[in-house]
N, C-alpha and C positions, 0 to 999 in steps of 0.2 A: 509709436514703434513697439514691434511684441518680439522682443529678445531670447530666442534658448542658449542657454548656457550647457555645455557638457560639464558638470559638477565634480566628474571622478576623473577628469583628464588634466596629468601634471605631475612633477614631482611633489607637489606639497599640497594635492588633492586628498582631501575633498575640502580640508579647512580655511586652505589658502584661496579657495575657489570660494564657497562663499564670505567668509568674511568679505573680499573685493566685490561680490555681487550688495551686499550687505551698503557697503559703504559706499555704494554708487547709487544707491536711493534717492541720497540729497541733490544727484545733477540731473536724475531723470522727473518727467511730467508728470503730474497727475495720469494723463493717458497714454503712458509710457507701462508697459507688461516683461516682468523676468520670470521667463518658465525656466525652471532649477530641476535640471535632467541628470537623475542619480538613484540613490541608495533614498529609500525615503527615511529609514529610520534616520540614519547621517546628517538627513536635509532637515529636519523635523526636530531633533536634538537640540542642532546647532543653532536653529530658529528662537528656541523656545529660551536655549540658555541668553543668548544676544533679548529675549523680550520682544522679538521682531514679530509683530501682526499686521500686515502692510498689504490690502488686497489687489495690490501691483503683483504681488508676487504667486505664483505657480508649480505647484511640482508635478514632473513629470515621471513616478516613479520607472526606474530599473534593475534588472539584474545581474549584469553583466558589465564586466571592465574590460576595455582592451588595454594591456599595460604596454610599455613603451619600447620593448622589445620584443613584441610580439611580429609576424611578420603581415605588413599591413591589409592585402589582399585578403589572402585567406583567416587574417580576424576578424574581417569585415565579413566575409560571406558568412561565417562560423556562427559568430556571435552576434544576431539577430537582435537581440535583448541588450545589447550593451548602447551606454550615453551616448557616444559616437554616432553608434548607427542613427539611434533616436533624434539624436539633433541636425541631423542630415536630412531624413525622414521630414522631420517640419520645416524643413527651410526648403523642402521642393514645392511646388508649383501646384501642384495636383493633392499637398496636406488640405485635411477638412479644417482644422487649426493653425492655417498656416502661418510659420513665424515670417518677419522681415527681415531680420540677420541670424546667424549663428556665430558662435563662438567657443571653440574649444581651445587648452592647453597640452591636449593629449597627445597621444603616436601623431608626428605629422602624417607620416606616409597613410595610414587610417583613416586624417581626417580629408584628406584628396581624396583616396578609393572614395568614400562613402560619399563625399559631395558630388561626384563625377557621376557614382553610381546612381544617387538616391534624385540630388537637385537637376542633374545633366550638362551638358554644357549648352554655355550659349550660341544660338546659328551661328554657323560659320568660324567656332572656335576650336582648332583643333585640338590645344594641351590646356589643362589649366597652369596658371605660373603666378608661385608666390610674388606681391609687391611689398617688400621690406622700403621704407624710408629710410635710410641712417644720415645721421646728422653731420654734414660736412663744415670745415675750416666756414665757408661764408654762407651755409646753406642747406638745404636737404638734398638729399641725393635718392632717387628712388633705384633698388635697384629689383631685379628681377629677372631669374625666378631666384630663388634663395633654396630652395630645397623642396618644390616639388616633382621636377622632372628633370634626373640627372643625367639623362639619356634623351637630350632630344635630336629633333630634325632641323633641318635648315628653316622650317616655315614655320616651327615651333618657336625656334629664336626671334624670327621675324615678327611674327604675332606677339610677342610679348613687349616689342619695343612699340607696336600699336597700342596694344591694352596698357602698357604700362607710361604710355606718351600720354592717351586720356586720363589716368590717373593724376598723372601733374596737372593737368588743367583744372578736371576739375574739382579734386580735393584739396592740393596744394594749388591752387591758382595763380600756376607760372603759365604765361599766355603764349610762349613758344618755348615749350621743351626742347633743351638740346638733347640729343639720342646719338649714343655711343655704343659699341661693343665692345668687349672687353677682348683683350688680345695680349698676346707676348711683346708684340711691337704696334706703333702707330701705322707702319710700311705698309699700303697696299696690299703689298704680294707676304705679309706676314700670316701665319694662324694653319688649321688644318681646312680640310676641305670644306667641313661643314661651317664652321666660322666665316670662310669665303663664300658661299654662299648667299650665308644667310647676310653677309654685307650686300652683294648687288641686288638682293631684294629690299633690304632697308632703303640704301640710295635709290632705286628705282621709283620706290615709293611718293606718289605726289604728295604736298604739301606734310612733308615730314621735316622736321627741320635734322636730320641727321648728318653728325661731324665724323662719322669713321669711328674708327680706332682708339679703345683708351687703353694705358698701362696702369697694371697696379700701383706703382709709385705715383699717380698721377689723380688716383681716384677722389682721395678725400681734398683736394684741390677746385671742386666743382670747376672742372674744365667740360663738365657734362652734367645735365640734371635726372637724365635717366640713362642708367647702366644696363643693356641686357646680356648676359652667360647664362650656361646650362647651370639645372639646380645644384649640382657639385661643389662647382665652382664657386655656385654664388654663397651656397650654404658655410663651407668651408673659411669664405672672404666676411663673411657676415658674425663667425664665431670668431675668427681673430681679430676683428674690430674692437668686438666686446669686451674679449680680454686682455687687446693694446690697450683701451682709454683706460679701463680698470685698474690696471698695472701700472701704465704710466701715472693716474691719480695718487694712488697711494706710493709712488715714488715720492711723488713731488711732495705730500703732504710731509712723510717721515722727513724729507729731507730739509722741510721749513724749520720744522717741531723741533727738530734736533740741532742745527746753525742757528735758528733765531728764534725761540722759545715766548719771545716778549712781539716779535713779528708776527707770529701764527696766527693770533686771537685775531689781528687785524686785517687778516687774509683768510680765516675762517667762510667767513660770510662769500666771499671771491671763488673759493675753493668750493664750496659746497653748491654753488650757481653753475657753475662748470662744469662739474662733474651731471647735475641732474641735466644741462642740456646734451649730455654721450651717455646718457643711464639707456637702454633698454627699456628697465620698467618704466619710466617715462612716457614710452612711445605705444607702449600695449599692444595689441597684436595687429598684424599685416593682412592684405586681405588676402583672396584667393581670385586669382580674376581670371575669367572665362567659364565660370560656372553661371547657372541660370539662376544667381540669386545673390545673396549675400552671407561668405561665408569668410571669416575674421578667426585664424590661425597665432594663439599667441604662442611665447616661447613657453620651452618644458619649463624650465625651472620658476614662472612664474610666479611671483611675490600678489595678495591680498592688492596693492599699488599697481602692481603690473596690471590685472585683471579690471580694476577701476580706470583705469588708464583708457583699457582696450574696448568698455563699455560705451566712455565719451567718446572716442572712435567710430565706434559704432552708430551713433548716431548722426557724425557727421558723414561716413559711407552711404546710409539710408539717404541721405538727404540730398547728397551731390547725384542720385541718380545716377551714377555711374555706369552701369550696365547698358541704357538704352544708351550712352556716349559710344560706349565701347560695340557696341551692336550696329550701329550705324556708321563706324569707321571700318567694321571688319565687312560689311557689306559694301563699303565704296570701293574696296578694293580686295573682295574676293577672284578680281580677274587675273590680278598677278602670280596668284600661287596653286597648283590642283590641289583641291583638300584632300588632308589624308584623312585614307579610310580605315579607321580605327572604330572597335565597338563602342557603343555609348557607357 
């Protein structure tokens, strides 16, 4: 596998980036490749202070950052020279060095433009749409998109419950994905126009196993194993997961610590297993699916852990082949939807 990392994308970039590429050494192969796409004096510093000579490792210098509130389009067209673009750049089809995944913590909106831009999409896919996992009551739950398209079409939802049904297959190797929408009600005749829609194309769809309707109170419930909403919604649903379990952990922990003091230690160990299966950094980043490649979107605030996390990931996305799944379901049933014609 030959990995680009965007190095300056994150709140805790560039240090926090590589330290985590640093200490994902020990899970990757001998012919396993980390091209480290940044600032090179940064890259090069932080090498040398860590003792790191590993000729797994790659830099790809740059000059340019896109920070995190910049507006994603036109930082991408602007800023030609920045990590983003660069690792977008190697993870298309037509790189002379081309990488097999990428992976930034940067602008998301950024890291879409430029993979859309640079990598393309895959035939017959109209939107790309993030696949967040998060961990449910008995389960994983995938859901998608999470925050790349918050604006979509009815065939863009639709496609996503495709891409994101082969994702459970075959990354998480659940052998029939239940596929849900997400909705105000279970009812039928609940949602706006474009949620109905894009329900009688789910149902429609042959061999889908799709159950309708889910509600929010119902989600972490795994009454569904893939969720699809617009990226708003999903993005939205995806940060106050984060900072329900977070909150509720450190409830529960203060409130052992302080009632039962001589309890704690022995719930320590309980507590701390708990919480790393609802951590985020845990899970590392999600990918991007409908792009012509493989491109693995971690969270902004990304933790050294997070970024390790999202490497091992990494290698299992490369290896499930996922694209030619996803390429050959959206080609069985390109007949049900007119593609939209949107630029590449």
């Amino acid at each position: 596998m030959r990995l680009a990392v965007d190095v300056m994308g994150g709140d805790h970039a560039p240090d926090a980036i590589l330290k985590g590429c640093i200490d994902a050494l020990s899970i990757l192969s001998p012919d396993d490749e980390i091209v480290l796409i940044g600032d090179r004096r940064d890259i090069e510093e932080t090498l040398s202070e860590r003792g790191i000579r590993d000729p797994r490792i790659q830099i790809e210098p740059t000059t340019q950052v896109i920070g995190m509130d910049e507006s994603p389009v036109e930082a991408v067209r602007a800023k030609k020279d920045s990590s983003i673009v660069r690792m977008a750049q190697l993870g298309s089809k037509r790189a002379e060095r081309r990488c097999d995944v990428v992976l930034s913590a940067g602008n998301t909106g950024a890291c879409v433009s430029a993979a859309t831009m640079h990598m393309k999409r895959l035939p017959g896919a109209h939107r790309p749409g993030i696949a967040v996992t998060i961990p449910g009551f008995t389960g994983p739950i995938v859901l998608c998109d999470a925050g790349a398209n918050p604006q979509p079409r009815a065939s863009h939802l639709w496609q996503y419950g495709l891409m994101a049904e082969m994702y459970a297959r075959t990354v998480l190797g659940i052998k029939k994905p239940r596929v849900a929408q997400m909705n105000i009600g279970s009812e039928e005749g609940k949602g706006t126009g474009l949620i109905r829609q894009a329900h009688d194309l789910l149902k429609a769809t042959p061999d889908l196993n799709y159950i309708g309707f889910v509600e929010g109170r119902d989600f972490f419930d795994n009454v569904a194993d893939v969720v699809v909403t617009d990226g708003f919604v999903g993005n939205t649903l995806l940060k106050m997961a984060e900072g329900l379990a977070k909150g509720l952990f450190h409830a529960l922990a203060h409130e052992i610590f302080s009632q039962a003091p001589e309890l704690a230690l022995q719930l320590e160990p309980v507590l701390k297993s708990f919480y790393a299966k609802k951590d985020y950094h845990e899970f590392g980043g999600a990918p991007l699916l409908g792009v012509n490649g493989v491109c693995v979107i971690a969270h902004g605030s990304s933790e050294a852990r997070t970024i390790t996390s999202a490497i091992k990931n990494c290698k299992q996305f490369v290896s499930a082949h996922i694209n030619e799944a996803i390429s050959a379901r959206l080609e069985a049933t390109k007949h049900l939807a007119v593609p939209e014609q949107e630029p590449a």
